[in-house]
N, C-alpha and C positions, 0 to 999 in steps of 0.2 A: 075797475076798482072804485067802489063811493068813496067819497072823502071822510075822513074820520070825522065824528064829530064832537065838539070841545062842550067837554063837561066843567061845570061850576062846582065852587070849594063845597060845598053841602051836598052835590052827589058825589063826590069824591070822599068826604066823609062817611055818607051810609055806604058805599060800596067800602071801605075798610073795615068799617062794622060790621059788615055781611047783611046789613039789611036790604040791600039793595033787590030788584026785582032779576028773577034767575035769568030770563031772557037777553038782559042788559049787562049781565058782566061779563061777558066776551066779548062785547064790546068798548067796555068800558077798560078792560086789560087788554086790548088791543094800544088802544088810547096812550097808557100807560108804558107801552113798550115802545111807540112811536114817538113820544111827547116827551122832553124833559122836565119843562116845566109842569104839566100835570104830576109825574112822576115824584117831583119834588114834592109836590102839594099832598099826596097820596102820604110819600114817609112824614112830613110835617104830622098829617091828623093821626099818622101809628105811631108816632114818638107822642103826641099828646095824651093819647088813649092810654097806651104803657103805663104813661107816667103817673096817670090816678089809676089803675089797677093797680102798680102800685103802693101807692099809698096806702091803701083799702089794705084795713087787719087779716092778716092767716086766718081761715075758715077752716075745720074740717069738711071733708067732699062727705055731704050724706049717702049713704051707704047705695041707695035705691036710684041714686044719679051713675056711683060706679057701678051697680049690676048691667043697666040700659048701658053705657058704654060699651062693659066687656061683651052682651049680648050682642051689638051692631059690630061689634068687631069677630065676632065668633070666636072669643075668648076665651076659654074654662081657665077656672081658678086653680093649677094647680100647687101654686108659690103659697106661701104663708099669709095670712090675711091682714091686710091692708087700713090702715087709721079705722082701727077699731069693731073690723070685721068680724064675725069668729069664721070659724072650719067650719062649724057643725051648720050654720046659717047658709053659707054658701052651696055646700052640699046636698044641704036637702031641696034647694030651691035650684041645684041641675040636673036636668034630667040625662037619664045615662043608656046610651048604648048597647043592645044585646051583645053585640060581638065588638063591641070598642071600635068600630072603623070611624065612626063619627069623629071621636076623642084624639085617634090619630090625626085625620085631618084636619082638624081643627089645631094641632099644634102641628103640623108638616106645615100648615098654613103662616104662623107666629113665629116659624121658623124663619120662613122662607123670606114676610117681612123684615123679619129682624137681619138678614142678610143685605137686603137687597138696600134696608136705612147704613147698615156699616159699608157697602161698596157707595152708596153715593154720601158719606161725609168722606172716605177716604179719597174720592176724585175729589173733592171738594179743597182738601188739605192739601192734596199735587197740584191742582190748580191756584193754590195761594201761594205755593212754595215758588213755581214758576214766575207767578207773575212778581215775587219781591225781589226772586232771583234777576230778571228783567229792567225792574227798576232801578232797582242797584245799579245795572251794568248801565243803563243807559243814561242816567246822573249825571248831567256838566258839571263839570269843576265849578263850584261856585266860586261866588266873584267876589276879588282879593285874596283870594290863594296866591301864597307865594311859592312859585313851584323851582325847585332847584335844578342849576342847568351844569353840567361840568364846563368848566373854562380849562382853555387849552391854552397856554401861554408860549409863545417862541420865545428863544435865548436869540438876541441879537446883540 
């Protein structure tokens, strides 16, 4: 096995931004699961980034950024339309299936996501449960508790 090799705060930076080279970020998140201190450095520039997105005013999303979305996700519309969509615009701009098997799988597909994000926050929630349940228990009596003892006194 090569030895990892240690990245500086500025490619740790662009690898959070995603601009990093594709090549390099398996390496780089290797890095990252080895390394605490990289690790750190990594949440430091995603707390920074956060923090001015942020800031930065509500935009609405232009219309023709969420089409290319739901397109790469092979999403069809068929909810109510979305910051300032209409029906009619949508509709005509997807194209439609002789025998609908498309339109099936593509929502069998949206299903199947949306299952598969609700079983991994749900391990996610047992997994927190657990680990507080954990901590809890395994908590020393902090120091200057006075803890009470029964005294047993003989009659002499």
């Amino acid at each position: 096995m090569k030895p990892l090799r240690s990245y500086s705060d500025d490619e740790i930076a662009r690898y959070v931004l995603g601009l990093d080279m594709p090549d390099r970020v398996a390496d780089i998140q290797s890095r990252l699961a080895h390394d605490n201190a990289a690790a750190a450095r990594a949440l430091k520039w995603e707390a920074y980034f956060l923090g001015i997105v942020d800031a930065l005013p509500a935009q609405p999303v232009p219309d023709a950024v969420l089409e290319r979305i739901r397109q790469s996700l092979g999403i069809e519309m068929d909810e109510p339309p979305v910051m300032g969509e209409s029906a009619t615009d949508s509709a005509a701009q997807r194209p439609t299936a002789v025998d609908g098997s498309r339109h099936r799988r593509a929502q069998r597909g949206v299903r199947l996501r949306r299952g598969r994000v609700a079983a991994a926050l749900g391990i996610a929630v047992v997994l927190c449960l657990v680990a507080l349940a954990l901590w809890a228990g395994l908590r020393p009596t902090p120091v200057g508790t006075v803890v009470q003892q029964p005294v047993h006194l003989e009659n002499r």
